[in-house]
C-alpha positions as CSV (number, residue, x, y, z in Angstrom):
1,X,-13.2,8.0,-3.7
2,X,-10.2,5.8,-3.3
3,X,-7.4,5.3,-0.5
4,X,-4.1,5.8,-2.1
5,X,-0.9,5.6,-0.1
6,X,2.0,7.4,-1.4
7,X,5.5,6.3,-0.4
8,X,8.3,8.6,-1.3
9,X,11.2,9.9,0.7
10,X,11.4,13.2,-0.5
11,X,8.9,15.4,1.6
12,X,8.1,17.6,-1.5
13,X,7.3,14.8,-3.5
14,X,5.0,13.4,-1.6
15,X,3.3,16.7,-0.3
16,X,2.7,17.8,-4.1
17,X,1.5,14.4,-4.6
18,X,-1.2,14.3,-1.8
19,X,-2.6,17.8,-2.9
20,X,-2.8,16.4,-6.5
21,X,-4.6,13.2,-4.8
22,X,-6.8,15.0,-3.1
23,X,-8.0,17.5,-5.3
24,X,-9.3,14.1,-7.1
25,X,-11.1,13.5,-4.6
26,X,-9.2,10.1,-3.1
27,X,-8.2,9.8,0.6
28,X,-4.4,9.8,1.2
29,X,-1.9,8.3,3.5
30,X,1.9,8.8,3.1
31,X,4.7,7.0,4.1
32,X,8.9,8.5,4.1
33,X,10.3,4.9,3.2
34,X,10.0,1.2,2.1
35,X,9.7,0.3,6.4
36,X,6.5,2.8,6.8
37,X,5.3,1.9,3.7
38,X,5.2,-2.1,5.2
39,X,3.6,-0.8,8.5
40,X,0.7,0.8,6.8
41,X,0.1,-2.2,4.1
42,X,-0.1,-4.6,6.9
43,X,-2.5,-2.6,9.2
44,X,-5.0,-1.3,6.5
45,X,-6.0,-1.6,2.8
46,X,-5.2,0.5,-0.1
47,X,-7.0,1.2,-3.3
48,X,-4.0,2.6,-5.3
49,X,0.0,2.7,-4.2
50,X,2.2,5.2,-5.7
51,X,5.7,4.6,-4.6
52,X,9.3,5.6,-5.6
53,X,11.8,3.1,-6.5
54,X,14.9,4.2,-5.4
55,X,14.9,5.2,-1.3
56,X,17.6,5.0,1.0
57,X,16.0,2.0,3.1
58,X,15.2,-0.3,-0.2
59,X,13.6,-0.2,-3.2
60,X,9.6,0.0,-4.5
61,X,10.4,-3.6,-5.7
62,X,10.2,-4.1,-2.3
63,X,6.6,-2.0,-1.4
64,X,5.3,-4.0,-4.4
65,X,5.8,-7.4,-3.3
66,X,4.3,-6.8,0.3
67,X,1.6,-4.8,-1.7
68,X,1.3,-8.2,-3.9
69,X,1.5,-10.5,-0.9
70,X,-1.2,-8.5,1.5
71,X,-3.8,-7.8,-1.3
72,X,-3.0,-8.2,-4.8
73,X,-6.0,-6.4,-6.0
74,X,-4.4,-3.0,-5.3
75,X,-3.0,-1.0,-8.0
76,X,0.7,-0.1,-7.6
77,X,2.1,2.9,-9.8
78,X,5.9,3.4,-9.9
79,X,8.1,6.8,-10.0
80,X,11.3,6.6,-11.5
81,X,13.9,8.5,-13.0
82,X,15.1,7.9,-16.9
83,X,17.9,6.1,-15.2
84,X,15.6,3.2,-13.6
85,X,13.4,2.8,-16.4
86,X,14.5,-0.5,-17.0
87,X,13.5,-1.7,-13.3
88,X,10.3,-0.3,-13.6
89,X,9.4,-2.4,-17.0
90,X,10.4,-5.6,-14.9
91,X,8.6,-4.4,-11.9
92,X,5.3,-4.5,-14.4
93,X,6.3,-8.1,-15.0
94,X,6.3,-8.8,-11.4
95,X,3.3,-7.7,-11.1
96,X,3.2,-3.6,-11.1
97,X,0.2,-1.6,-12.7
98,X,2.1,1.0,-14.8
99,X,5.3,3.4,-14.5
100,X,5.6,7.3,-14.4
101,X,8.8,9.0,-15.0
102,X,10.6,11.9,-12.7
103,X,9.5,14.6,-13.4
104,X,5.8,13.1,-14.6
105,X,3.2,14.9,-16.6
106,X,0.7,16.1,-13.7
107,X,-2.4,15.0,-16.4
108,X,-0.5,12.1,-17.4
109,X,0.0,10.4,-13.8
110,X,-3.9,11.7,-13.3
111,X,-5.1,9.9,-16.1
112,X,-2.8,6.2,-15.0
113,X,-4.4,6.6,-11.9
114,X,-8.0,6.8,-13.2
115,X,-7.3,3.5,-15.4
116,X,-5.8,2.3,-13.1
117,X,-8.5,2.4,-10.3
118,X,-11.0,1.7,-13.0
119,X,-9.4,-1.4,-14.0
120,X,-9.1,-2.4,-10.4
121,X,-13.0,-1.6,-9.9
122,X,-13.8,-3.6,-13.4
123,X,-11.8,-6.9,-12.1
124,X,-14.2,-6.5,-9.1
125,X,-17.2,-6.6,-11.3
126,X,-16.1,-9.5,-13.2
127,X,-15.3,-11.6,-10.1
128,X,-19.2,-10.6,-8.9
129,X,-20.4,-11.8,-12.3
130,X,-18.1,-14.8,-12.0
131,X,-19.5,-15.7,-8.8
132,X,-23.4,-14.8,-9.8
133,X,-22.9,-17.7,-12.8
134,X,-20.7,-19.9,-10.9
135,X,-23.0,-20.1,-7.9
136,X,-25.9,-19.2,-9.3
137,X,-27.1,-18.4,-5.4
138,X,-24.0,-18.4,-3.6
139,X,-20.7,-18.2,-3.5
140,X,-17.8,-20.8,-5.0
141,X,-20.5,-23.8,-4.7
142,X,-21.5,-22.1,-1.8
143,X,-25.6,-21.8,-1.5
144,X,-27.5,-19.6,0.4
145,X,-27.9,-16.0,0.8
146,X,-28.9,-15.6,4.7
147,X,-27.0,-13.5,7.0
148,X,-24.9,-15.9,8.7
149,X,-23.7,-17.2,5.5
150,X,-23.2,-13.7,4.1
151,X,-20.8,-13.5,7.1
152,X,-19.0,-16.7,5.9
153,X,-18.6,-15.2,2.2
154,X,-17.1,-11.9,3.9
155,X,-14.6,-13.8,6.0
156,X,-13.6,-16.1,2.6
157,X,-12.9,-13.0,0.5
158,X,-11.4,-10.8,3.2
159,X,-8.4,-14.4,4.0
160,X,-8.1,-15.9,0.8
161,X,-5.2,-15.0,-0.4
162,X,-3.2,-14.8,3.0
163,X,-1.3,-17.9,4.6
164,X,-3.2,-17.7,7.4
165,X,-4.7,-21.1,8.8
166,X,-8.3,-21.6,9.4
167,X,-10.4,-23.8,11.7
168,X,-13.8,-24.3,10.1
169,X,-16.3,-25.5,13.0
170,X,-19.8,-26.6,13.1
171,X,-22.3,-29.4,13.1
172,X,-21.8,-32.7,11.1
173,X,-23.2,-32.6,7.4
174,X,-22.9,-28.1,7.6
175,X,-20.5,-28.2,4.8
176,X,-16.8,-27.8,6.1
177,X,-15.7,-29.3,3.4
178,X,-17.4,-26.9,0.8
179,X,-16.0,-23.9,2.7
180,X,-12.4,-25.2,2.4
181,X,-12.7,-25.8,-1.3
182,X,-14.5,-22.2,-1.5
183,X,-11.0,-20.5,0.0
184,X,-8.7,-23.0,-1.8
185,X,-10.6,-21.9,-5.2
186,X,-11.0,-18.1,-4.6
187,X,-7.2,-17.9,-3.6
188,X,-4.0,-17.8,-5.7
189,X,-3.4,-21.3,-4.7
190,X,-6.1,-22.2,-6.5
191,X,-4.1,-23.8,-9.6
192,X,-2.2,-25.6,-6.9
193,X,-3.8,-29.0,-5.3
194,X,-6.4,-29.1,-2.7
195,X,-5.6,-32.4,-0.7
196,X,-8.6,-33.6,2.1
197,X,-7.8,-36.0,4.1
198,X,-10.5,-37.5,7.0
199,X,-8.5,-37.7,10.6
200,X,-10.5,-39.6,11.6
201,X,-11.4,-42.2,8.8
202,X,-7.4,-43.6,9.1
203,X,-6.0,-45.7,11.3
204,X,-3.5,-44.2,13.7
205,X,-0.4,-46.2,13.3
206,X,-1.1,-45.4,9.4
207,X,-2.0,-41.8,9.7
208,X,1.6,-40.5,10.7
209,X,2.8,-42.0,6.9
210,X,-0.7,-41.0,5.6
211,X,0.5,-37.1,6.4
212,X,4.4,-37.2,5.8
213,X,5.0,-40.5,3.8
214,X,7.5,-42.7,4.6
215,X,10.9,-44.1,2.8
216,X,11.5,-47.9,1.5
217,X,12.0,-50.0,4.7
218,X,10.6,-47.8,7.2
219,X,8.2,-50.5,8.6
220,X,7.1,-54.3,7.1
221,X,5.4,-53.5,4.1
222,X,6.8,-50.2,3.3
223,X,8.3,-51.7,-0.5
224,X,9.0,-48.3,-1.5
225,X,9.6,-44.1,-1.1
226,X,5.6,-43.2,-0.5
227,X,4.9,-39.1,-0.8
228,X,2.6,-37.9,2.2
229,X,-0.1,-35.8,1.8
230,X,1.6,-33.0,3.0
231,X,3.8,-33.3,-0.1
232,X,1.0,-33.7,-2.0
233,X,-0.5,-30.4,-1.4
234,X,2.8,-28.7,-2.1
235,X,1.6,-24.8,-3.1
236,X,-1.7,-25.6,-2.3
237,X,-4.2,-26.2,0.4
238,X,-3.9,-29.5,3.3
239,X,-7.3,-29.8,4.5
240,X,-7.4,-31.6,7.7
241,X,-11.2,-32.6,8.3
242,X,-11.9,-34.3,11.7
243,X,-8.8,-32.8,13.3
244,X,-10.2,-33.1,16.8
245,X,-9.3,-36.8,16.3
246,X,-5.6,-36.6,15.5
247,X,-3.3,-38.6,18.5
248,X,-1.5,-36.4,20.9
249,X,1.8,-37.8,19.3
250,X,0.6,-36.7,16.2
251,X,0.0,-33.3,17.4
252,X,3.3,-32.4,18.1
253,X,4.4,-33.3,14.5
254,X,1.9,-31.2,12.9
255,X,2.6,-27.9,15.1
256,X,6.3,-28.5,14.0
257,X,5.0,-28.5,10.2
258,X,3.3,-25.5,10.5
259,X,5.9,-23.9,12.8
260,X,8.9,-24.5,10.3
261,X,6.7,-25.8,7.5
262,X,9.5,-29.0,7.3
263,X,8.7,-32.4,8.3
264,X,10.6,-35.8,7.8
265,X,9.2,-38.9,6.4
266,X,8.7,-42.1,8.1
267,X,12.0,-43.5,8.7
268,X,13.5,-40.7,7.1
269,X,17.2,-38.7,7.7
270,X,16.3,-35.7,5.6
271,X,13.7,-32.8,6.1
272,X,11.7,-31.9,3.6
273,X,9.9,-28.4,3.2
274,X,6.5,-27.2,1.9
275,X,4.7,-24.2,1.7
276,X,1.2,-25.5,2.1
277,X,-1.9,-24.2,4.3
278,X,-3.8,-25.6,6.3
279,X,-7.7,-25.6,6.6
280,X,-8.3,-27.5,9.6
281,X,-12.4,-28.7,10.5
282,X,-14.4,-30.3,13.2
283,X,-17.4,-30.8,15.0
284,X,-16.0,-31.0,18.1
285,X,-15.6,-28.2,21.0
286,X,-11.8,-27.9,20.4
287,X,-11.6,-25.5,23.1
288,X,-13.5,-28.0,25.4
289,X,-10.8,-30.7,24.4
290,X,-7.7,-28.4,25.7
291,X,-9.3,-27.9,28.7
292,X,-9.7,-31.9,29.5
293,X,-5.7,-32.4,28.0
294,X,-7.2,-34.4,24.5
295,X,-5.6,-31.7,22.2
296,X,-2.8,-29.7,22.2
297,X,-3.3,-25.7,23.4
298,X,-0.5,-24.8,21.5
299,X,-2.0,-26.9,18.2
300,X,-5.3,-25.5,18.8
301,X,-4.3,-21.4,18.5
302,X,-2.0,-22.3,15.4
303,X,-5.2,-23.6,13.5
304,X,-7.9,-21.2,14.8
305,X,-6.1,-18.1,13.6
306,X,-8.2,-17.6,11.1
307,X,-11.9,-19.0,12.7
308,X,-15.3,-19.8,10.5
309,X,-18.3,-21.2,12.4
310,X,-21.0,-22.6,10.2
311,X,-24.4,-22.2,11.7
312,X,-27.2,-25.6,11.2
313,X,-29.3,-25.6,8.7
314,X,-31.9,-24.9,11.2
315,X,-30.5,-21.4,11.7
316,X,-30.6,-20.4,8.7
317,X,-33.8,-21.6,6.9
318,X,-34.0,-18.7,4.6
319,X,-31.3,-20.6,2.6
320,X,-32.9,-23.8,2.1
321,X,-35.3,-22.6,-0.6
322,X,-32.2,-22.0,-1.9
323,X,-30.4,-25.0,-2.0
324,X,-33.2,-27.4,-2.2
325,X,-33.4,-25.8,-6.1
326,X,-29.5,-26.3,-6.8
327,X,-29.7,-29.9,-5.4
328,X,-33.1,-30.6,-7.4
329,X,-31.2,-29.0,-10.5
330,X,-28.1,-31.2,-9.6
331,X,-29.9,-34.4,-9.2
332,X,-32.6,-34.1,-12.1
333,X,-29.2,-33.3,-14.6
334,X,-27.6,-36.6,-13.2
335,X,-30.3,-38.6,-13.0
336,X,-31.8,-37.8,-16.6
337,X,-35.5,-36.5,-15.2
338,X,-37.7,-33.5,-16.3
339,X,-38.5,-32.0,-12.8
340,X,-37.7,-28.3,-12.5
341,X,-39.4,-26.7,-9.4
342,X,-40.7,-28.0,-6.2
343,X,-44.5,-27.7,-5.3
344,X,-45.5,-25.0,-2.8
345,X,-46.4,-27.7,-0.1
346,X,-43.2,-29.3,-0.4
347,X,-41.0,-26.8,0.1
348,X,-43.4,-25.9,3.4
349,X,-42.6,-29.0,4.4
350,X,-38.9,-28.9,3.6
351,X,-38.5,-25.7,5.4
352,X,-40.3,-26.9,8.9
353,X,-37.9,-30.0,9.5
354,X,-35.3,-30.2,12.1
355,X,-32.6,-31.4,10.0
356,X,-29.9,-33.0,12.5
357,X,-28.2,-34.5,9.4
358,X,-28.5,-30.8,8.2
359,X,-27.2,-29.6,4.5
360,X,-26.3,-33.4,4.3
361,X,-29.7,-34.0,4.9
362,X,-31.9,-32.2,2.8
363,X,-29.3,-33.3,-0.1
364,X,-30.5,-36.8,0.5
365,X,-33.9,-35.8,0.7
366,X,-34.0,-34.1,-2.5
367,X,-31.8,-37.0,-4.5
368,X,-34.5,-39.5,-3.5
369,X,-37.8,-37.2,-4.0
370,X,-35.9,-37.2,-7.5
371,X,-35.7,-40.9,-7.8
372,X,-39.4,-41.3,-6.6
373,X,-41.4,-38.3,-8.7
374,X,-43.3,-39.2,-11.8
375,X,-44.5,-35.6,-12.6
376,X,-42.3,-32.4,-13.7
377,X,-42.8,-31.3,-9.9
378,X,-41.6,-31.8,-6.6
379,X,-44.9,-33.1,-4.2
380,X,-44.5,-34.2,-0.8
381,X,-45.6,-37.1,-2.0
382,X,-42.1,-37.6,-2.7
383,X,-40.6,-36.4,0.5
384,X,-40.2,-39.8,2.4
385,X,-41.9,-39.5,6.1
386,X,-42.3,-35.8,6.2
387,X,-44.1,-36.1,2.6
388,X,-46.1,-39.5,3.6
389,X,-47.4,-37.3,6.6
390,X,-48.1,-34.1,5.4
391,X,-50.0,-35.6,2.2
392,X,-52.2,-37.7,4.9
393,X,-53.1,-34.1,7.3
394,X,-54.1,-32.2,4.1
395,X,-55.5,-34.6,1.3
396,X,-56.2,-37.9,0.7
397,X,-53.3,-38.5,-1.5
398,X,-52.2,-42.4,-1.0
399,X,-48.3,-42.6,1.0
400,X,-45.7,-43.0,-1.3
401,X,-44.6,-47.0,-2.0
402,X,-41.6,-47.7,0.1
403,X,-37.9,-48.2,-1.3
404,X,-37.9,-52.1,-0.4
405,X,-40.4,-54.2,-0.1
406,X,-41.0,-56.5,2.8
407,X,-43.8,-58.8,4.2
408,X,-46.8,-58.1,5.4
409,X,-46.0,-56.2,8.8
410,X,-46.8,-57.8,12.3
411,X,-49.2,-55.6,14.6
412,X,-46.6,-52.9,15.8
413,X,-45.6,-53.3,20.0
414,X,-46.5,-51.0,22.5
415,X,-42.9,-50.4,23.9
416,X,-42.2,-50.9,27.3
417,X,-42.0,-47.8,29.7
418,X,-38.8,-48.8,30.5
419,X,-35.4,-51.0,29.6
420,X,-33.0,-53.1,31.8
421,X,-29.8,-52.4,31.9
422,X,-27.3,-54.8,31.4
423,X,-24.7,-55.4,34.0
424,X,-21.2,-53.7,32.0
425,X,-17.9,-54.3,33.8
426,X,-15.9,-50.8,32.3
427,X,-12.6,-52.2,31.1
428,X,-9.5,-50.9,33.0
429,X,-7.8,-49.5,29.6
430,X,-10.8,-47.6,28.7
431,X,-13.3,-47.9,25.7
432,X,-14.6,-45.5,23.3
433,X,-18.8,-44.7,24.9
434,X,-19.7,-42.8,21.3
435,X,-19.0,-46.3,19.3
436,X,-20.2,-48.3,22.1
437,X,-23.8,-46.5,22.2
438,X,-23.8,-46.2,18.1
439,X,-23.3,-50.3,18.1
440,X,-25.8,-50.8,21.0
441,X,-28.5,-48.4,18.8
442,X,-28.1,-50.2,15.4
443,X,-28.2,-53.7,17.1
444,X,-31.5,-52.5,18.5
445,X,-32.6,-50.5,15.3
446,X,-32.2,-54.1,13.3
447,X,-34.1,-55.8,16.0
448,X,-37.0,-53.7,15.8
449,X,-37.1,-53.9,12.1
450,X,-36.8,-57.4,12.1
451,X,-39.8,-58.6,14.5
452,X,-41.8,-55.9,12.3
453,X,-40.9,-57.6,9.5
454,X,-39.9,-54.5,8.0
455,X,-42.2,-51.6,8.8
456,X,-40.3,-48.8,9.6
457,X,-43.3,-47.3,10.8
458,X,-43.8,-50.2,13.7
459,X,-40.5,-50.4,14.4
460,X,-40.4,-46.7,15.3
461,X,-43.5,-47.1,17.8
462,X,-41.2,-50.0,19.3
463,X,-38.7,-48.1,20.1
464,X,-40.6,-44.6,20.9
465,X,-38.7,-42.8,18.3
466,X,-41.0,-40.7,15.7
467,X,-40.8,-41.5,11.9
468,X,-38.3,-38.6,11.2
469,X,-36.0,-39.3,14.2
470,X,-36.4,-43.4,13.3
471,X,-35.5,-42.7,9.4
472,X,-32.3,-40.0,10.9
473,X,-30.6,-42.9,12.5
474,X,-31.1,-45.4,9.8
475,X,-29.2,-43.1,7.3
476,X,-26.9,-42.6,10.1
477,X,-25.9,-46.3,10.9
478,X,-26.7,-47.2,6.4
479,X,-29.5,-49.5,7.2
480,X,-31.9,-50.1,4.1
């Protein structure tokens, strides 16, 4: 059964059409005109749209492209008279599934609307099989098959082709990145750029000419016209990872871009217009921000029309089977080596960590257990820390030899039960306490390592962190 909407404004037309539709067993909604016609392609979905051309408040030119723009999967058959043949040959160029002329051959406008749902249900198949050999598990580079990300797949399919923004959210290392090139690849902007810019990696006085681009002279140093990334993406998809850290000033200029999609260079006279859209992401509490005045309300329900939370890793560990195989496959292809499954032990212990550096996270782990293996398989062995202590518990199976060698390693230090704190004057203009406490932590992280000359192992017990938390902040801060 299909759902076919029928827009005519002749009642007989439409009546004799319904009891034709229905006898085939399809569901039918009818509309008198080219405005009722709008109101029920916005609110629902259709299957199959028969619609005159000529009515008296516009034409099926117009049903077809707010059929086009709303879901351009649905099949749209047009009635016409001899007269507007011609317009219905350059409606099929813009787009329409086939013609039928007034008055139409009952079997013959039954048999276009057979093909023409059947061609509608084979593009579906082929997209599925698409998907199945693109992903191989998942979705447009998308891995896993859990419920939660089952959800995210839904949400992808059921947005991509609108113009609708959409605030990705979730913990750092998810994959909010991966999502946004997911929609920017399934949608008809696909052929268009995808343009990522990190908020929060570029400085503020540069990010305003980063976005819009500026003009010859604007500022010292500006030696010619520069195009912003928002001209970049012309077409396509802006995504804005990090947005949580764009300055207030700078969220007034982006609710203006995507309020009137026009923005003016740096320095500029002229306005310039785009049609772009905008996948914002963070991993901050957005609506937590609004309430304390850091980001703009009005910013904040432009960009989370459309929202997609990603769930930890930890929450979904039916997937990391999953993606531990496409990142083995991905790293054994790159690297040159023979390894093509992971050991039953391994993956036990891969599927019991915490994972605070989440997706990110067992990415890493799996590029070095790579680097490390010298068999076909995946051991845990080769799992640094997890491996080392899971091999020690259930064999005798020697540790795995470190990355970097280092001196003999003193006797470790009991650490102290508890820490002075340093006298700290706050400065009257502020300071940021996240880059102050990620300084202070890597100073002390180096410390430890060097008066254990190295062990990683000691220089956890110094600190009272355990080997897994320890080895999380040295990938955080890139300390070797």
């Amino acid at each position: 059964m299909a759902r076919i909407l029928i827009v005519d404004d002749e009642v007989s037309v439409r009546e004799m059409l319904g009891i034709l539709m229905e006898k085939e067993g399809h569901a039918v909604s009818e509309a008198a005109g080219v405005a009722d016609a709008r109101e029920l392609i916005d609110r629902d979905s259709f299957d199959l749209v028969l619609s005159d051309i000529r009515m008296p408040d516009g034409s099926g030119l117009d049903v077809l492209k707010t059929v086009r723009e709303n879901d351009p999967e649905t099949v749209t058959i047009l009635l016409t008279a001899f007269a507007t043949t011609e317009t219905a040959i350059d409606a099929m160029k813009l787009g329409a599934y086939d013609y039928v002329t007034k008055p139409f051959n009952v079997e013959d406008l039954k048999a276009k609307v057979r093909k023409g749902l059947e061609t509608k249900q084979l593009r579906a198949e082929n997209r599925g099989l698409k998907i199945a050999i693109e992903g191989g598990y998942g979705f447009r580079g998308i891995v896993g098959s859990s419920p939660a990300i089952q959800k995210v797949y839904e949400v992808i399919e059921r947005v991509k082709d609108t113009r609708a923004n959409v605030l990705i959210t979730g913990e750092s290392g998810t994959g909010k990145e991966v999502i946004a090139r997911a929609i920017h690849s399934a949608s008809r902007r696909s052929k268009a750029p995808f343009v990522a810019v990190n908020c929060g990696a570029i400085p503020a006085d540069l990010m305003e000419s980063e976005l819009f681009g500026h003009v010859r002279g604007a500022f010292t140093g500006a030696v010619a016209d520069k195009m912003g990334l928002f001209e970049q993406a012309d077409d396509g998809t802006l995504f804005l990872d990090e947005v949580g850290e764009l300055p207030l000033d700078l969220q007034v200029k982006l609710l203006r871009v995507i309020q009137d999609r026009t923005f003016r260079r740096v320095g500029g006279a002229e306005d310039c217009r785009v049609d772009v859209r905008i996948i914002a992401a963070t991993n901050r509490d957005l609506a937590r921000q609004v309430a304390i005045k850091s980001f703009r309300e009005d910013l904040y329900y432009r960009l989370n029309v459309v929202p997609i939370h990603l769930p930890p890793l930890r929450e979904r560990r039916d997937d990391i089977p999953h993606l531990a195989m496409h990142f083995l496959q991905k790293f054994a292809r790159e690297i040159g080596r023979d390894i093509n499954t992971i050991s039953r032990e391994a993956m036990s212990i891969l599927q019991s960590l915490p994972y605070p550096g989440n997706v990110r996270e067992l990415e890493n782990l799996i590029e070095r257990a790579v680097a490390l293996e010298t068999s076909n398989i995946i051991t845990p062995a080769s799992l640094p820390g997890a491996g080392t202590t899971y091999a020690a518990r259930e064999s005798s199976q020697p540790p795995p030899p470190a990355v970097r060698s280092y001196p003999p390693a003193a006797p470790p230090v009991a650490p102290a039960t508890a820490m002075p704190i340093a006298d700290f004057e706050l400065p009257a203009e502020g300071f940021s306490l996240e880059n102050y406490v990620d300084a202070v932590e890597k100073r002390l992280i180096l410390k430890a390592l060097d008066r254990t000359r190295g062990s990683r192992k000691a220089a956890a017990e110094m600190l009272g962190l355990t080997a897994r938390a320890f080895r999380y902040r040295c990938e955080k801060y890139g300390i070797d």
